[in-house]
C-alpha positions in Angstrom: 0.0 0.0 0.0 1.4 3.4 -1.0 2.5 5.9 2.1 0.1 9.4 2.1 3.6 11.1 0.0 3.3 9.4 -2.4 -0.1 10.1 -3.2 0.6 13.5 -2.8 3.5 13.1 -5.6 1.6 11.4 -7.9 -1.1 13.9 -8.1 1.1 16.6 -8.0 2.5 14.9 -11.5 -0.9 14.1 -12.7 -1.9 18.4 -11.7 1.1 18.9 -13.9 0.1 17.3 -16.7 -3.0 18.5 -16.6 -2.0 21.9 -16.5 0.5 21.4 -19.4 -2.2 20.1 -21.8 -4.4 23.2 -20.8 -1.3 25.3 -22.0 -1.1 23.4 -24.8 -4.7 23.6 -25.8 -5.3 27.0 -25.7 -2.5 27.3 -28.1 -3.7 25.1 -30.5 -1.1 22.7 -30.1 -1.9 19.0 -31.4 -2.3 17.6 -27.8 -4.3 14.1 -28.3 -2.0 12.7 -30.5 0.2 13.4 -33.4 -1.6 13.6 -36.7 -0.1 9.8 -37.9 0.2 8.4 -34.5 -3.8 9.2 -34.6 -4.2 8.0 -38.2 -2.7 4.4 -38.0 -5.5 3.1 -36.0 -7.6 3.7 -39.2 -5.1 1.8 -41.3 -7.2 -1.1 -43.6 -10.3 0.5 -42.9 -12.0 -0.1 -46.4 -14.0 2.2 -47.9 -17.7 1.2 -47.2 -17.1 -0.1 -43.6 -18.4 1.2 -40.7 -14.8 3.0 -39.9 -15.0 4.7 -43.2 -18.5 6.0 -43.2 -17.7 7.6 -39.9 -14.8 9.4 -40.7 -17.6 10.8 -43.6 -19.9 11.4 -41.5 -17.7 12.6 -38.8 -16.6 15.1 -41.9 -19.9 16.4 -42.6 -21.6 17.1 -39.3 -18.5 18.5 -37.6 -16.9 20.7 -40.5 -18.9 23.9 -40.8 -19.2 25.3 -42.9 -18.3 22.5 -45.2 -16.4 23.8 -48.0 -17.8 24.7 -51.1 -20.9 23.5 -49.4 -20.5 20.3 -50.5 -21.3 16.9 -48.2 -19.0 14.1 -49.1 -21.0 10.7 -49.8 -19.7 7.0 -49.0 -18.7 6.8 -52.8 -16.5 10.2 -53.2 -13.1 9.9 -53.1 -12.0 10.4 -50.1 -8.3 10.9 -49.1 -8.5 14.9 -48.0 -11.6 14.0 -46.1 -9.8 11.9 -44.2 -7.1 14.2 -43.8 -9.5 16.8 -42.3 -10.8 13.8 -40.0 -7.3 13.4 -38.5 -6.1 16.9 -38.2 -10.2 18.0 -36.7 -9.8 15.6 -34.2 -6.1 15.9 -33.3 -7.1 19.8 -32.7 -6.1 22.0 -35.5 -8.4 24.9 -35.7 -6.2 26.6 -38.3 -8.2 28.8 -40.9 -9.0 26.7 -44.3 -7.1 23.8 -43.3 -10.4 21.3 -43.6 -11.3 20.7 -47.5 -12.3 17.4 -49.4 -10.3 18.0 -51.9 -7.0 17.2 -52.6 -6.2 20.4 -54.8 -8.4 22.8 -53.2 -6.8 21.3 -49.5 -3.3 22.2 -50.9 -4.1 25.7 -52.6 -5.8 26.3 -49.0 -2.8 25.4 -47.2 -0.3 27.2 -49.4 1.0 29.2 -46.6 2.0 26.0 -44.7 3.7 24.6 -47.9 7.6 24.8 -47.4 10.0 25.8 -50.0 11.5 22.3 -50.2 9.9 18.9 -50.7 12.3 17.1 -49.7 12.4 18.4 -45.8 9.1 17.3 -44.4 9.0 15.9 -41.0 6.3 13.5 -39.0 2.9 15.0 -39.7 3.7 17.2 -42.2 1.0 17.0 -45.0 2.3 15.4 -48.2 0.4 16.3 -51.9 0.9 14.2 -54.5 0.2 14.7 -58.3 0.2 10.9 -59.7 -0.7 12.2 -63.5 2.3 14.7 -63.8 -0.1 17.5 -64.8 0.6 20.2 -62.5 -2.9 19.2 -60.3 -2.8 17.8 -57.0 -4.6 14.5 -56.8 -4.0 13.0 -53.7 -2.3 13.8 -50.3 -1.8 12.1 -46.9 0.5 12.6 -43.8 3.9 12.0 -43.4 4.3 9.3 -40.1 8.2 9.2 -40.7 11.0 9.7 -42.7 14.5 8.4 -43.0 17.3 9.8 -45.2 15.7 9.1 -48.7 12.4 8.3 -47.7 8.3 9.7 -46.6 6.4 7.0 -44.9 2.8 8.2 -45.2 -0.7 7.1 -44.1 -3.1 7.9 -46.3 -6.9 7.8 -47.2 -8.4 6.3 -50.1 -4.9 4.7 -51.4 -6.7 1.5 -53.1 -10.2 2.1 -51.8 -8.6 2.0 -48.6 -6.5 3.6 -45.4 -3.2 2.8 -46.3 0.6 3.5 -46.2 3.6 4.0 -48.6 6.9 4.4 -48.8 8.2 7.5 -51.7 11.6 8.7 -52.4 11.5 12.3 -51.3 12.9 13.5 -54.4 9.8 11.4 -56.4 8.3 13.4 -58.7 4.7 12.4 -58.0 5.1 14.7 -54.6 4.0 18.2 -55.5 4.0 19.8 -51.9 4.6 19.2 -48.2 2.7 21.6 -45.6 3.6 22.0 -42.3 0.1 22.5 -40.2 
């Protein structure tokens, strides 16, 4: 059985924490989880399952108002939904950050994109343009990176929450934001 002190030190951690994520919170700081580490619990999660339709519905109840006034169904692509999903619920409020589009989510963000592709970091937000046409097509977040590579999560990749592996000098990668 603990002594009385000990109690006492263990709240007075706990206090501590609490009053750090309070901090945090009122700065906006991503305080549940980091954008990936929140993400890989959706990885497989097919589009059609139970998972997926809550992320879209999640999407259109929660993100007002919903851009272009549009309400994403089951069938719409859906990989910037689901980065809205993550980065809603991981607690970035930043202005025009939510979109369910892949284009429209990077023009949105283009004060977050940074000057060189190849220097993301963990939850950074990666765009990709897959046709080579100058138009962003898909995007995801960045869980980790090594010396040559992005490791991403991503919605929709195959009908499906999924991850990859890219060079960071690929040129299917037409931006990296920093949110």
């Amino acid at each position: 059985m603990r002594s009385p002190t000990n109690f006492r030190q263990a709240d007075s951690r706990f206090y501590s924490l609490l009053q750090e994520l309070e901090v945090q919170h009122e700065k906006g700081v991503v305080y549940m989880s980091s954008y990936s580490e929140f993400a890989k619990q959706f990885i497989g999660t097919r589009r059609g399952s139970r998972k997926h339709k809550n992320i879209i519905d999640f999407y259109n109840a929660n993100i007002k108002p919903l851009p272009r006034g549009y309400r994403v169904s089951y069938l719409d692509s859906w990989c910037a939904t689901f980065v809205s999903y993550i980065l809603f619920n991981c607690g970035c409020r930043k202005k025009g950050v939510y979109e369910c589009g892949a284009e429209r989510m990077k023009r949105n963000m283009k004060k977050y994109l940074l000057e060189d592709k190849t220097k993301g970091k963990k939850d950074c937000i990666i765009f990709f343009d897959w046709q080579g046409g100058g138009w962003c097509d898909h995007v995801g977040i960045i869980d980790h990176v090594d010396s040559k590579y992005y490791y991403t999560i991503e919605g929709n990749k195959s009908k499906m929450v999924g991850t990859r592996k890219i060079l960071k000098t690929s040129k299917y990668i037409s931006g990296v934001a920093r949110v």
